[in-house]
N, CA and C atoms as a LAMMPS dump frame, in Angstrom:
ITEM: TIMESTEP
0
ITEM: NUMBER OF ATOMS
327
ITEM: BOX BOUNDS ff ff ff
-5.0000000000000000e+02 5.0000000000000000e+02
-5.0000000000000000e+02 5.0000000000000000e+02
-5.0000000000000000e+02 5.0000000000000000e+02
ITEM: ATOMS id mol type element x y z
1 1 1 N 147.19 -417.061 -98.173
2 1 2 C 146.06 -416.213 -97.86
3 1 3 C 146.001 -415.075 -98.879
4 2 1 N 144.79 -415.128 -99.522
5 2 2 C 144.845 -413.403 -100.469
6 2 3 C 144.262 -412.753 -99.915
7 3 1 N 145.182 -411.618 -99.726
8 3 2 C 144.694 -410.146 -99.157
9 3 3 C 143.55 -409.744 -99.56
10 4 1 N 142.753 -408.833 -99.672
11 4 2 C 141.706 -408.067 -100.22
12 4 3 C 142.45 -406.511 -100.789
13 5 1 N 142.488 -406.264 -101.326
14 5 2 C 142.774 -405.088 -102.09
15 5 3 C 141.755 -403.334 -101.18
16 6 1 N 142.179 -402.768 -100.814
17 6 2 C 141.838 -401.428 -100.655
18 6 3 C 141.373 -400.798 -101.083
19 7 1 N 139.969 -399.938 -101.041
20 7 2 C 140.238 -399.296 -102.574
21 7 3 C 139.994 -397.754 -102.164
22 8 1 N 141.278 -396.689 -102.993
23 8 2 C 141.853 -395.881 -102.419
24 8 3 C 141.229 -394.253 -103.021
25 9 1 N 140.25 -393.364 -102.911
26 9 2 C 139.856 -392.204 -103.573
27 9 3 C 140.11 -391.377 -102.81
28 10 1 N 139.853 -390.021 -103.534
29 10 2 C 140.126 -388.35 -103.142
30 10 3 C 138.997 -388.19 -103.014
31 11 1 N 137.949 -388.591 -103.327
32 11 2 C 136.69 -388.287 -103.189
33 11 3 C 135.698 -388.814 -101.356
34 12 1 N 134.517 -387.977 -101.356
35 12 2 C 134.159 -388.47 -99.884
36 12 3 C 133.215 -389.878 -99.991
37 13 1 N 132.994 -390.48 -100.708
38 13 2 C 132.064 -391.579 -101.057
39 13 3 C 132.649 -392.696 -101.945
40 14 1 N 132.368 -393.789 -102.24
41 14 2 C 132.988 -395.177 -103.22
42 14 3 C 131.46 -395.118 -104.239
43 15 1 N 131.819 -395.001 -105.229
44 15 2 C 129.72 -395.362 -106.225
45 15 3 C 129.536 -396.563 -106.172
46 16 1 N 127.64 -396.991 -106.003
47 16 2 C 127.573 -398.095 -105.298
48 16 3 C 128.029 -398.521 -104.203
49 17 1 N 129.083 -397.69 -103.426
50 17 2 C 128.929 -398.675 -101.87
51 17 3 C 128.424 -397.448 -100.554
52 18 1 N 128.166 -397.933 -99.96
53 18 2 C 127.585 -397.312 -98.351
54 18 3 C 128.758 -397.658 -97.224
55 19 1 N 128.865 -396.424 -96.72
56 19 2 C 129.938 -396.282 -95.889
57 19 3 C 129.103 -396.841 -94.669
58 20 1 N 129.471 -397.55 -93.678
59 20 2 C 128.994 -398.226 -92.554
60 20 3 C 129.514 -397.932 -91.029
61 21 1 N 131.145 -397.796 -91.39
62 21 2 C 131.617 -396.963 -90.182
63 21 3 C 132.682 -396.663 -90.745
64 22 1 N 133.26 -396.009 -90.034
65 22 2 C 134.313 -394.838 -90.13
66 22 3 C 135.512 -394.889 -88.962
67 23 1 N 136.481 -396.131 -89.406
68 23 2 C 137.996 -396.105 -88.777
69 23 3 C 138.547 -395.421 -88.133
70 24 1 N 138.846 -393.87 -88.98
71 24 2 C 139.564 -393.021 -88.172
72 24 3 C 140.332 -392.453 -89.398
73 25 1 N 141.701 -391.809 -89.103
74 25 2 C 142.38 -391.237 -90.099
75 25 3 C 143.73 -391.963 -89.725
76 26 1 N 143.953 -392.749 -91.368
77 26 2 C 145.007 -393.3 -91.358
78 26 3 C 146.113 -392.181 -92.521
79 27 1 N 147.497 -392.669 -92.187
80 27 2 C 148.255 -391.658 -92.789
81 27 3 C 149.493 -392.684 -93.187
82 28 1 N 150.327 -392.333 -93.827
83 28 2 C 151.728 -392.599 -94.453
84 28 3 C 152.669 -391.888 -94.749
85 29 1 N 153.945 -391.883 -94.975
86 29 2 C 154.806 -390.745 -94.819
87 29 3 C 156.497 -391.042 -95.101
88 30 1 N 157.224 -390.533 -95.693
89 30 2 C 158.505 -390.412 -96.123
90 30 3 C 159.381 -389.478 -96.33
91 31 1 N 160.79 -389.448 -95.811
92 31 2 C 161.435 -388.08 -96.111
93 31 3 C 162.498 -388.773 -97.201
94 32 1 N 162.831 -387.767 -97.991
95 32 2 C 163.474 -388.078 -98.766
96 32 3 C 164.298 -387.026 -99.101
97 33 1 N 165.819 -387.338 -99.052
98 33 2 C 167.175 -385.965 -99.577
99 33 3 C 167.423 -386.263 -101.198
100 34 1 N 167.652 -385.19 -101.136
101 34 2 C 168.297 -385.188 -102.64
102 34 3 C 169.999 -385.755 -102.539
103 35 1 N 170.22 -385.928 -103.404
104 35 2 C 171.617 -386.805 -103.959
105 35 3 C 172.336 -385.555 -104.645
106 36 1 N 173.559 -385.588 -104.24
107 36 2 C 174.672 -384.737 -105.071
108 36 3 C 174.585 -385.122 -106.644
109 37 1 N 174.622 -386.044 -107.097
110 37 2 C 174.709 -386.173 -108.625
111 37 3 C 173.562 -385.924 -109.094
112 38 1 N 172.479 -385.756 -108.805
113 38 2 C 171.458 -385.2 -108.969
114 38 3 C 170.926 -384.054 -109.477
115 39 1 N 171.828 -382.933 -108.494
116 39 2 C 171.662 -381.72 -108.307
117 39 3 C 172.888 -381.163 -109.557
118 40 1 N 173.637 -382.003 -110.22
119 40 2 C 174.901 -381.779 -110.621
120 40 3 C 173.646 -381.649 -112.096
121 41 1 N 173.05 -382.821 -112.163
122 41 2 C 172.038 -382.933 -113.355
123 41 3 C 171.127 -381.872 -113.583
124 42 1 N 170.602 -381.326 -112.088
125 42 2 C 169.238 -380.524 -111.918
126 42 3 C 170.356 -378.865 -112.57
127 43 1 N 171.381 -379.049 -111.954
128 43 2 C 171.913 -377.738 -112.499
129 43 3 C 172.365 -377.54 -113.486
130 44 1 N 172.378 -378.048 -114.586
131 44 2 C 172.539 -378.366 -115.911
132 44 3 C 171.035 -378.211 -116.722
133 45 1 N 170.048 -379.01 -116.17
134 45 2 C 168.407 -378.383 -116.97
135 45 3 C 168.138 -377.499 -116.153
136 46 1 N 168.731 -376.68 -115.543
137 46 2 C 168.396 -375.217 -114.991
138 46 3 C 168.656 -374.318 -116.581
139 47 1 N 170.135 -374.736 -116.994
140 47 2 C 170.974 -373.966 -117.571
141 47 3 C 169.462 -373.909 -118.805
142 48 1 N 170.078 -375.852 -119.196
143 48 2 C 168.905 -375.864 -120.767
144 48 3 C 167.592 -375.407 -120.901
145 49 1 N 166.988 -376.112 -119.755
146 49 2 C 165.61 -376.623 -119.502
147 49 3 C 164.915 -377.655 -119.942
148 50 1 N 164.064 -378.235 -119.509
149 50 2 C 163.597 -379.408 -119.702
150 50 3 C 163.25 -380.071 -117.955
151 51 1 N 162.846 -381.128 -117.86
152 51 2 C 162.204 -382.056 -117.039
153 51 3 C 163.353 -382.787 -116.444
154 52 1 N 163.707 -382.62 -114.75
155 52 2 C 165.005 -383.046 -114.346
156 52 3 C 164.314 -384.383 -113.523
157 53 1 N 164.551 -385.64 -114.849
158 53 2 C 163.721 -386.682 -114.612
159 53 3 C 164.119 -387.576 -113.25
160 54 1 N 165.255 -387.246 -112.318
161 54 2 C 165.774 -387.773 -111.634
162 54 3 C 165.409 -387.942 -110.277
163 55 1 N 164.862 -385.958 -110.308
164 55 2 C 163.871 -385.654 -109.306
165 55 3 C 162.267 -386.385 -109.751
166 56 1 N 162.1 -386.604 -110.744
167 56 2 C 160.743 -386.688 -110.776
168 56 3 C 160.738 -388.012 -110.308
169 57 1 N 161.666 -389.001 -110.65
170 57 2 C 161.174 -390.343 -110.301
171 57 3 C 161.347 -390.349 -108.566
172 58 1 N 162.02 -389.812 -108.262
173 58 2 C 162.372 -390.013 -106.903
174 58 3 C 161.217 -389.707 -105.994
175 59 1 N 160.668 -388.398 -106.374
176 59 2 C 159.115 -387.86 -105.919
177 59 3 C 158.207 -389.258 -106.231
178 60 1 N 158.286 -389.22 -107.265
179 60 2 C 157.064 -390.292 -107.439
180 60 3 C 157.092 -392.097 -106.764
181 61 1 N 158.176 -392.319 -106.4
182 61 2 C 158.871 -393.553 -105.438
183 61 3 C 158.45 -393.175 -103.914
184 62 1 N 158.719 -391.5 -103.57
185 62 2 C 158.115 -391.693 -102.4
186 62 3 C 156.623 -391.098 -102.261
187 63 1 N 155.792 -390.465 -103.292
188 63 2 C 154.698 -390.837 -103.183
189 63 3 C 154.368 -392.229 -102.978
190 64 1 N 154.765 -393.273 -103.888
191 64 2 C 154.243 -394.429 -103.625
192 64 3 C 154.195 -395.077 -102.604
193 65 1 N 155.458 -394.7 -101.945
194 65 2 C 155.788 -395.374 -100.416
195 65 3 C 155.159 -395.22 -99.555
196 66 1 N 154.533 -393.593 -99.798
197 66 2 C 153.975 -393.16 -98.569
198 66 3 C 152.049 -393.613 -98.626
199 67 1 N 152.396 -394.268 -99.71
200 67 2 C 150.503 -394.582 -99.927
201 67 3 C 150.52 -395.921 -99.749
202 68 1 N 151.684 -396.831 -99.716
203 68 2 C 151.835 -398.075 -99.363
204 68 3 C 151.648 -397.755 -97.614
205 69 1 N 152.433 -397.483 -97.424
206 69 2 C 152.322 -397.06 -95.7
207 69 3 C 150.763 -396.551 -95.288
208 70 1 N 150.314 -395.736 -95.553
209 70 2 C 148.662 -395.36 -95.338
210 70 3 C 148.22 -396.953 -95.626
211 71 1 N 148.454 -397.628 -96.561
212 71 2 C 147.342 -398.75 -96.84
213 71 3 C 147.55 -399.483 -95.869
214 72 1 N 148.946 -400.126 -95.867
215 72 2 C 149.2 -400.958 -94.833
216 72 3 C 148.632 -400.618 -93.474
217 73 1 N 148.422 -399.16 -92.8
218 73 2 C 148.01 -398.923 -91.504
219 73 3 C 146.598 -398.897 -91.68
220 74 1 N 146.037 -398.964 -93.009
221 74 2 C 144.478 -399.157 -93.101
222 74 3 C 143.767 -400.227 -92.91
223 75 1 N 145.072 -401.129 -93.442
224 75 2 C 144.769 -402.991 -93.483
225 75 3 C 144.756 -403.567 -91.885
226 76 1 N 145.551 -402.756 -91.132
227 76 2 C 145.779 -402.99 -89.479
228 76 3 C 144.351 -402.603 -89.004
229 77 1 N 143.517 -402.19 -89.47
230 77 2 C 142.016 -401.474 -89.058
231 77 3 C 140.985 -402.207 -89.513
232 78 1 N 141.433 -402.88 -90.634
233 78 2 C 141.044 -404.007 -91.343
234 78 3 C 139.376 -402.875 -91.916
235 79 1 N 140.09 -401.837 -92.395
236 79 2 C 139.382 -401.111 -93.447
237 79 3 C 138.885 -401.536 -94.992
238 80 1 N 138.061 -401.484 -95.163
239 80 2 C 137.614 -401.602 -96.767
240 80 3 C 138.062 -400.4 -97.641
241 81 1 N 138.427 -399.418 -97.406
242 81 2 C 138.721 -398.105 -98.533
243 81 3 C 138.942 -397.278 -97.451
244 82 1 N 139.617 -396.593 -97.983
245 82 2 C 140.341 -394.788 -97.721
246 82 3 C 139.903 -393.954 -98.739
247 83 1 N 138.767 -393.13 -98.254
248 83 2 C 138.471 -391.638 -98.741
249 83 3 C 138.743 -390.562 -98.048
250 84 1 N 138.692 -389.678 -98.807
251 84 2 C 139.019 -388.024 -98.284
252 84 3 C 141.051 -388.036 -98.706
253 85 1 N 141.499 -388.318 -99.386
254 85 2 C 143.078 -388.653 -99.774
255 85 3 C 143.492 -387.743 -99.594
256 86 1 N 144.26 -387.718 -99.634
257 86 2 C 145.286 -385.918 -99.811
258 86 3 C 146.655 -386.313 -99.881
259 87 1 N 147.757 -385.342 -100.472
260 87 2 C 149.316 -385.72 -100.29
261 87 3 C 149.22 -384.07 -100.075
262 88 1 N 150.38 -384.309 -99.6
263 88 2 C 150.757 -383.029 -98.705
264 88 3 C 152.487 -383.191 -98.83
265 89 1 N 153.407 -382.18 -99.026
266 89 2 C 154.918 -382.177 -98.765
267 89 3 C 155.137 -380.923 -98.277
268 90 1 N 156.358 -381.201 -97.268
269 90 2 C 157.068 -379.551 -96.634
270 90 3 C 158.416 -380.181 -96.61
271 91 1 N 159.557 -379.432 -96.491
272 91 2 C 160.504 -379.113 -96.159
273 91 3 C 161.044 -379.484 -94.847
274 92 1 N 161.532 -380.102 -95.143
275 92 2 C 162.521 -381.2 -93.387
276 92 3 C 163.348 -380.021 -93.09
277 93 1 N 164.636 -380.669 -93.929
278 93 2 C 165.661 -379.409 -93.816
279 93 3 C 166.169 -378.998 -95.13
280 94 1 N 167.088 -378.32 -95.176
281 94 2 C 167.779 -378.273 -96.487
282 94 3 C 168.237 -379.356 -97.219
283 95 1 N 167.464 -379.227 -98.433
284 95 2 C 167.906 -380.649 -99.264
285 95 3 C 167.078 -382.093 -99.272
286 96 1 N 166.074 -381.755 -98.147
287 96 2 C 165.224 -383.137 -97.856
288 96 3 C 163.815 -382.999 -97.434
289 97 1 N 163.038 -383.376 -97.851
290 97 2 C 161.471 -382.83 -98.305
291 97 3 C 160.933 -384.187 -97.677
292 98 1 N 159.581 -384.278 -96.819
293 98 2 C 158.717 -385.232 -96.488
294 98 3 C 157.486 -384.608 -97.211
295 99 1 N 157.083 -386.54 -98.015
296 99 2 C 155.908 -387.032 -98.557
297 99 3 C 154.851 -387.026 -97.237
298 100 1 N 153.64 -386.447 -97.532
299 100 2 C 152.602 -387.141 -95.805
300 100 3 C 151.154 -387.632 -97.151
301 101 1 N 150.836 -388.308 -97.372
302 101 2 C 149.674 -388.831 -97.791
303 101 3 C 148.697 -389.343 -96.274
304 102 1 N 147.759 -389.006 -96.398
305 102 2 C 146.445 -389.219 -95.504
306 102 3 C 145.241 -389.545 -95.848
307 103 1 N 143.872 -390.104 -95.416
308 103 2 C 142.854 -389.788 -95.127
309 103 3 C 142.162 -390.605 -93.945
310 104 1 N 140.831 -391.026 -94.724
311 104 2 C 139.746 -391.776 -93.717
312 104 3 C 139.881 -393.191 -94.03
313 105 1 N 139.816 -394.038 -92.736
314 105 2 C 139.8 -395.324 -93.183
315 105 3 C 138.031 -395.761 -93.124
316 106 1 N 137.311 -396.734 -93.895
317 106 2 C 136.194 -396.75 -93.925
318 106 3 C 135.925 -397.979 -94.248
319 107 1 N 134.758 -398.776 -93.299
320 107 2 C 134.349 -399.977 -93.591
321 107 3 C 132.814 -399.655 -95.22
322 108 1 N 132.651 -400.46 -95.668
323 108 2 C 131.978 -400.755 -96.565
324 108 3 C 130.728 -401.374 -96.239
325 109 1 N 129.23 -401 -97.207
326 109 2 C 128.676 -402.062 -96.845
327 109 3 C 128.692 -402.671 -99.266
């Protein structure tokens, strides 16, 4: 069976298509800690400076996760696109930060 693909904007409209109804608000979400060897790295390009690429990939793994998760709960709605996007992060506890990506799920015409 091939899926249909999602198609995913920050914006309130798709060009060329007409929104028909309106799902609801689907969301996705991940917490993620930092790693001791990590921080061993991060405190070292404190010293130099530069881009502590270790954190960056890790952020960007659970962005992805958390927009896989929104899609997947969009596909359960059996949505055509998610507009209105947003990512959003706060502070769990010390050391561990949650991803929340959100918006609208929306049928197509």
């Amino acid at each position: 069976m091939i899926e249909k693909d999602i198609i995913i904007s920050t914006t309130d409209r798709i060009p060329n298509k007409t929104i028909i109804e309106v799902l609801g608000v689907v969301k996705g979400n991940t917490i993620r800690a930092r790693w001791f060897g990590r921080d061993i790295a991060a405190g070292l390009k404190m010293i130099v400076g530069g881009e502590i690429k270790g954190y960056t990939k890790m952020i960007a793994d659970a962005r992805e996760e958390a927009v896989q998760r929104m899609v997947e709960e969009a596909k359960k709605q059996k949505a055509d696109a998610v507009v209105n996007v947003r990512f959003t992060t706060s502070t769990v506890m010390q050391g561990a930060a949650e991803i929340l990506v959100y918006g609208t799920a929306v049928k197509l015409k």
